[in-house]
C-alpha positions, 0 to 999 in steps of 0.5 A: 500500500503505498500514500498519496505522495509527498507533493503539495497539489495532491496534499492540497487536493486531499485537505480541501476534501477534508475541509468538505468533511469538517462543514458537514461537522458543523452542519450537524453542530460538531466541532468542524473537524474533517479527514480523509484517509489515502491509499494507493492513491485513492481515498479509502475513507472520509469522515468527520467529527460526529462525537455529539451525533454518536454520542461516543467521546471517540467519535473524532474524525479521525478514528472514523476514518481508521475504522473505516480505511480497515474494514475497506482494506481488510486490515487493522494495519495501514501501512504506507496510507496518508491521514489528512485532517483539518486540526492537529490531532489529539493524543487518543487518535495520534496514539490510533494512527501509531497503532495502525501504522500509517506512513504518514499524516497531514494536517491544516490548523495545529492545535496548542491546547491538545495538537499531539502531533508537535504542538503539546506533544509528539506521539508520532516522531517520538522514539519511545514508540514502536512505530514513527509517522511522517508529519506535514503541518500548516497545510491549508492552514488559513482555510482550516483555523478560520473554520475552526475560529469562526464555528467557536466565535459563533457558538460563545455568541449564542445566549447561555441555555436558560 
């Protein structure tokens, strides 16, 4: 199984799906957070944050689409496939694609409060762990944070409940 390679337009190409992806998270009032998983060149699974809609805290976009790149490739390993999401991942799904082994991730906005990928942490390139992923940070950067400022700008403008 071989990533969608390392060159921006192909990059740029998978981070605006994932940006599709994290506006239907806001659409259903989730944290807007999209991610597209490739393999072999192709997308193999897409998904976005729908913790609210599930009601499962690890229902980041994320896990999703590891769950679904292995069930669509008959594999919990994923060797050689690109994650690409819109916000820095946390330590849960970081800790995820150390475990499915992905070759590498790509992501848009990072994240200073819980970004496990460089930020706060960095479960991916640590030593300490049997696997390392390749990272590729700020891609679509602009486009990924304003959608993340703008959903969270709006939600503390709502009146509280009640």
């Amino acid at each position: 199984m071989s990533s969608a390679g390392t060159d921006a337009a192909a990059d740029e190409r998978y981070m605006r799906q994932a940006l599709e992806h994290a506006a239907r998270a806001e659409a259903e009032g989730e944290v807007p957070v999209g991610a597209v998983l490739v393999a072999d060149d192709r997308v193999v699974a897409a998904d976005w944050n729908r913790c609210i809609a599930l009601s499962d805290p690890t229902a980041h976009a994320e896990l999703l689409v590891l769950r679904a790149g292995g069930q669509a490739l008959g594999n919990y390993r994923l060797p050689g496939a690109t994650l690409y999401v819109t916000l820095e991942p946390c330590a849960m799904c970081a800790g995820a694609m150390v475990h499915a082994r992905i070759a590498r991730l790509v992501y848009g906005a990072a994240d200073p409060k819980t970004g496990a990928a460089g930020s706060v942490f960095d479960l991916l390139r640590t030593s300490q762990l049997n696997h390392r992923v390749e990272v590729t940070g700020g891609v679509l950067d602009d486009a990924c944070g304003a959608v993340l400022r703008d959903f969270f700008r709006a939600r503390r403008a709502r009146p509280a409940p009640g």
